[in-house]
N, CA, C and O atoms as a Maestro MAE file, in Angstrom:
{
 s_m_m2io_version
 :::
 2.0.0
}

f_m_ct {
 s_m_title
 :::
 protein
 m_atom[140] {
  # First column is atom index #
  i_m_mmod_type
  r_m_x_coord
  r_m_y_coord
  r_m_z_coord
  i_m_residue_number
  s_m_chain_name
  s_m_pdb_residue_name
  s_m_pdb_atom_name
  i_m_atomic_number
  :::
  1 25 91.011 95.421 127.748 1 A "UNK " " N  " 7
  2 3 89.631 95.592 127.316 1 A "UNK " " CA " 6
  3 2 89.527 96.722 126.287 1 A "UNK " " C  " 6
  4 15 88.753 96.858 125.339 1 A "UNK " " O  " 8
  5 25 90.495 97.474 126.726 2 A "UNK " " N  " 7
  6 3 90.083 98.980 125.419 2 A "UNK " " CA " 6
  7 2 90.793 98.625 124.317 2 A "UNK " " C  " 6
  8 15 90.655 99.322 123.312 2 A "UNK " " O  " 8
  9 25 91.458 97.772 124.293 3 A "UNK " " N  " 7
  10 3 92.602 97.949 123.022 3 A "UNK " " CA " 6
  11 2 91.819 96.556 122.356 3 A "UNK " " C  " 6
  12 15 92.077 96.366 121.167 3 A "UNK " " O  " 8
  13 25 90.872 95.553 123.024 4 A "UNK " " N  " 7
  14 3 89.720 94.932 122.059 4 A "UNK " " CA " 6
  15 2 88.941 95.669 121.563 4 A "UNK " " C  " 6
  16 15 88.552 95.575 120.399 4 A "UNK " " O  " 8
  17 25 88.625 96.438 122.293 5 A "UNK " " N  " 7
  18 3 87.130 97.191 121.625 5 A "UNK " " CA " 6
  19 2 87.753 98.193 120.634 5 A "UNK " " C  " 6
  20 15 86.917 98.716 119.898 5 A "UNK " " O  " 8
  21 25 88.815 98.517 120.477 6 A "UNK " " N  " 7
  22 3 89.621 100.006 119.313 6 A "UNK " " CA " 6
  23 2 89.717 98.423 118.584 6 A "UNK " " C  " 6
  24 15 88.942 98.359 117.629 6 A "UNK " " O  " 8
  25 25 90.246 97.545 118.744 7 A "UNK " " N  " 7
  26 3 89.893 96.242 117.065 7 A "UNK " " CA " 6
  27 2 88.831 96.625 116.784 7 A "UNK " " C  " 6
  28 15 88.476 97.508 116.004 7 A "UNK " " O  " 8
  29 25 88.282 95.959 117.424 8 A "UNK " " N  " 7
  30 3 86.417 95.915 116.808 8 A "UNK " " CA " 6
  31 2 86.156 96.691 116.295 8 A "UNK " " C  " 6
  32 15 85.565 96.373 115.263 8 A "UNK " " O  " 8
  33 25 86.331 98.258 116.511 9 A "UNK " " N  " 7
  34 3 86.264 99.240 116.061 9 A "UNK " " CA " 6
  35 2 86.118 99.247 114.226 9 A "UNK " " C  " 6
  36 15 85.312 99.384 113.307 9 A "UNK " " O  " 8
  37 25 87.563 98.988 114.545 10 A "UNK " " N  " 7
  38 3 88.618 99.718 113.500 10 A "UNK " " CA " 6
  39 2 88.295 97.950 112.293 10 A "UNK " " C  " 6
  40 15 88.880 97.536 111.292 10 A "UNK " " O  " 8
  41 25 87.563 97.616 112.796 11 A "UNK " " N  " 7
  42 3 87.173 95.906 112.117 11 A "UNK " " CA " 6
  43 2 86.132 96.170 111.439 11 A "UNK " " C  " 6
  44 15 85.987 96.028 110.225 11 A "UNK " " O  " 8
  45 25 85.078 96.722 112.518 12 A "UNK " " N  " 7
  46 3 83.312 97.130 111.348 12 A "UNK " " CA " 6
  47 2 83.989 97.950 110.902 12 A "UNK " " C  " 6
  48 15 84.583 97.260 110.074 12 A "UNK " " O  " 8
  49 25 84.579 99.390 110.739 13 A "UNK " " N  " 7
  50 3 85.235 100.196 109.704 13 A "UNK " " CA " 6
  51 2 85.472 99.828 108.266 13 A "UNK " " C  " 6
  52 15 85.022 100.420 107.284 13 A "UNK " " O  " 8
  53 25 86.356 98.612 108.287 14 A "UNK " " N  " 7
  54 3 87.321 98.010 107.623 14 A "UNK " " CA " 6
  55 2 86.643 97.498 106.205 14 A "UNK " " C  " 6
  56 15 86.851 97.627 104.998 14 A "UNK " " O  " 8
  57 25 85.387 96.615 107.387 15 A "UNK " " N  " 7
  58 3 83.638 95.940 106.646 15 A "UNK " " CA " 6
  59 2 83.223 96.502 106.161 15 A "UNK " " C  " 6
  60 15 82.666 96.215 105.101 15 A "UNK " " O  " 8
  61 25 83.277 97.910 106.808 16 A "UNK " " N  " 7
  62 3 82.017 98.685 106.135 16 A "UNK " " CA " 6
  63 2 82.548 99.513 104.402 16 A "UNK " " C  " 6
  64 15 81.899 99.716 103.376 16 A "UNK " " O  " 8
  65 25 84.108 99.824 104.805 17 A "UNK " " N  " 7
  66 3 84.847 100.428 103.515 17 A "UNK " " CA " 6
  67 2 84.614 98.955 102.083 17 A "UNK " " C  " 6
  68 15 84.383 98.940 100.874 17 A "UNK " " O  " 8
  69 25 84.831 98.016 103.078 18 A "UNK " " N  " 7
  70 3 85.141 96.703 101.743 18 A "UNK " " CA " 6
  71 2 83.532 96.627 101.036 18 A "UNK " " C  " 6
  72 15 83.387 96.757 99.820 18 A "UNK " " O  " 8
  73 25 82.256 96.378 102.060 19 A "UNK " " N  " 7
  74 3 81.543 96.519 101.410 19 A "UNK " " CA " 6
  75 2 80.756 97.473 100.315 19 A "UNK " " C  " 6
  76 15 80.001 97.166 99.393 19 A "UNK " " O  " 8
  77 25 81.189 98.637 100.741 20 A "UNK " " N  " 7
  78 3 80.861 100.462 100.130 20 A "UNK " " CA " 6
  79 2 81.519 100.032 98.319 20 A "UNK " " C  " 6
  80 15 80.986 100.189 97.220 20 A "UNK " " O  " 8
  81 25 82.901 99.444 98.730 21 A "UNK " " N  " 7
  82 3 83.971 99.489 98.030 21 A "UNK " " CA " 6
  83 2 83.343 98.162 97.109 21 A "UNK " " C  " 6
  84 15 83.352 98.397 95.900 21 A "UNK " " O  " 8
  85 25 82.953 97.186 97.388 22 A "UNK " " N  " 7
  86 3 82.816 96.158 96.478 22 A "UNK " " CA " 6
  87 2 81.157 95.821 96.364 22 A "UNK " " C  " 6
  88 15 80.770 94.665 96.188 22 A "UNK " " O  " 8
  89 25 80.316 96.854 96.473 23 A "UNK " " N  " 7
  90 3 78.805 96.745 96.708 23 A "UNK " " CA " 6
  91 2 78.907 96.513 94.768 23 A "UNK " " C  " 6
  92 15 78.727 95.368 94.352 23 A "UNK " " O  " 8
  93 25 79.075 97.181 94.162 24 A "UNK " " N  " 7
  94 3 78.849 97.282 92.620 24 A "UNK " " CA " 6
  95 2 79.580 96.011 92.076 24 A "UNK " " C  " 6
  96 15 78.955 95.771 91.043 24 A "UNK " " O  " 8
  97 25 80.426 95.194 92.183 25 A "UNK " " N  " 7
  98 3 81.004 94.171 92.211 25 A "UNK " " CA " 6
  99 2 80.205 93.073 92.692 25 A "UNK " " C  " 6
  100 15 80.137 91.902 92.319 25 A "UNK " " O  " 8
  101 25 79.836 93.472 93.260 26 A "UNK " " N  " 7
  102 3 78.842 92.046 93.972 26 A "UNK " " CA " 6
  103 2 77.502 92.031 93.314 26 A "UNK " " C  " 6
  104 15 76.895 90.983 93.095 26 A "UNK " " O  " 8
  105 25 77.148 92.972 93.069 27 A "UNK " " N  " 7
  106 3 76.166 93.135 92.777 27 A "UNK " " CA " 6
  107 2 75.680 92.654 91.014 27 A "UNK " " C  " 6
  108 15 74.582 92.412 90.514 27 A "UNK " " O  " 8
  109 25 76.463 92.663 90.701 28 A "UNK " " N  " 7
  110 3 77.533 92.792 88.944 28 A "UNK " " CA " 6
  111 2 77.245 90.969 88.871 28 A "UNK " " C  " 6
  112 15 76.427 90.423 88.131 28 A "UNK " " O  " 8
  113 25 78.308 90.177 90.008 29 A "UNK " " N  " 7
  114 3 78.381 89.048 90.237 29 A "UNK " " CA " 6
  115 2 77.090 88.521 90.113 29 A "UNK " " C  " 6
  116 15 76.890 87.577 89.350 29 A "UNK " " O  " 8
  117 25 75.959 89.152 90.946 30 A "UNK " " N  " 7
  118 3 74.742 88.443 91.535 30 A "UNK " " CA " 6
  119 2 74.185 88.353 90.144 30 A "UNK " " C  " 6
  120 15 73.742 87.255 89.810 30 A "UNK " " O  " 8
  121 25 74.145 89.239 89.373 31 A "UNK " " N  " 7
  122 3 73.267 89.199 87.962 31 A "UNK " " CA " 6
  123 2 73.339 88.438 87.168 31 A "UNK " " C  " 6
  124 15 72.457 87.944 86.466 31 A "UNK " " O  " 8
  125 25 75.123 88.158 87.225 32 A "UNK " " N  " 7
  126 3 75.461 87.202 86.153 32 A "UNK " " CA " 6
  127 2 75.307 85.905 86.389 32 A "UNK " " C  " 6
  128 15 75.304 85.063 85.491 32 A "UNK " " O  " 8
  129 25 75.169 85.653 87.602 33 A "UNK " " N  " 7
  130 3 74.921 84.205 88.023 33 A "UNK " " CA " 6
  131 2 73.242 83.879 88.295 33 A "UNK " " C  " 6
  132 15 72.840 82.727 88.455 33 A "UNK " " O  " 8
  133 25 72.388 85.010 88.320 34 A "UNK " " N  " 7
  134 3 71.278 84.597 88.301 34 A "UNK " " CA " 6
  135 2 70.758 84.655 86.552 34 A "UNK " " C  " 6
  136 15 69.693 84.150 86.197 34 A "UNK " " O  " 8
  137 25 71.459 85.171 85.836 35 A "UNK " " N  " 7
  138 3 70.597 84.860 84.389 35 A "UNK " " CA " 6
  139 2 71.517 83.595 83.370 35 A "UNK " " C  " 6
  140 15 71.064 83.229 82.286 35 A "UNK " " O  " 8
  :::
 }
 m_bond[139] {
  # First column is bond index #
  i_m_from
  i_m_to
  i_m_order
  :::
  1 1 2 1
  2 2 3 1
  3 3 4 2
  4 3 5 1
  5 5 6 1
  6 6 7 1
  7 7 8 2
  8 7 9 1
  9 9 10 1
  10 10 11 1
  11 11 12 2
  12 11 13 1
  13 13 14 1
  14 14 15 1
  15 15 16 2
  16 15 17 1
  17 17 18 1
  18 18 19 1
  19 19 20 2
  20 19 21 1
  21 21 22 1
  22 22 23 1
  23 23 24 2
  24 23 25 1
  25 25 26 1
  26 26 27 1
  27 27 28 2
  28 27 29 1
  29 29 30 1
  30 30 31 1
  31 31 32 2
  32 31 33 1
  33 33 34 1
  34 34 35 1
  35 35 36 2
  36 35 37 1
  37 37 38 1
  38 38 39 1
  39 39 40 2
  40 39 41 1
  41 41 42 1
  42 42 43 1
  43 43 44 2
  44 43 45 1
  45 45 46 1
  46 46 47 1
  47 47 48 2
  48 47 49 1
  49 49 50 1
  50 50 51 1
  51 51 52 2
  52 51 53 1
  53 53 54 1
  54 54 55 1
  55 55 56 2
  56 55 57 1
  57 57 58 1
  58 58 59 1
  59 59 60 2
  60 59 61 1
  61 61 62 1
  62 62 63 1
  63 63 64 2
  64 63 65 1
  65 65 66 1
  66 66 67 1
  67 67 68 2
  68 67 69 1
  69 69 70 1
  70 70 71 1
  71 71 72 2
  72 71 73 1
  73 73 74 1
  74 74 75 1
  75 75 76 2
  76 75 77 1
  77 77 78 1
  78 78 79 1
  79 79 80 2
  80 79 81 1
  81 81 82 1
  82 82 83 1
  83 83 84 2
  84 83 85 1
  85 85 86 1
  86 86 87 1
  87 87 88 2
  88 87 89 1
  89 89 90 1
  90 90 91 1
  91 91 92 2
  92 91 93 1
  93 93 94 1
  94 94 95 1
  95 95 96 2
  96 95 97 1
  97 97 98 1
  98 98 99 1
  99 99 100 2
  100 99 101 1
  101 101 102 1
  102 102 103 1
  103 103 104 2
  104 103 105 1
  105 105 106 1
  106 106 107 1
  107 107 108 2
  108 107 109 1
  109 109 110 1
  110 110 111 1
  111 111 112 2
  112 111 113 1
  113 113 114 1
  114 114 115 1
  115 115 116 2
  116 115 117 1
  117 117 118 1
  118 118 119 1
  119 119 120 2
  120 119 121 1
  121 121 122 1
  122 122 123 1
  123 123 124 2
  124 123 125 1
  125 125 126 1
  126 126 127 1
  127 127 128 2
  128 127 129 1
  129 129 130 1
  130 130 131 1
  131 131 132 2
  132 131 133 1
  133 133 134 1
  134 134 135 1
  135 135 136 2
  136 135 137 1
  137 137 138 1
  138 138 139 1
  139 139 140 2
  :::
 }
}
């Protein structure tokens, strides 16, 4: 049970760096495909 929940953990972490990390990228994406 503990060594699921240290994944999970260490999983939203992971999410949260990729999104921080690729927020301006995506965001970049969204523009170009909406005009």
């Amino acid at each position: 049970m503990q060594l699921v929940d240290r994944g999970r953990d260490r999983l939203d972490q992971d999410e949260g760096d990729l999104l921080n990390a690729g927020g301006d990228r995506e965001r970049e994406f969204v523009d170009r495909a909406s005009s």
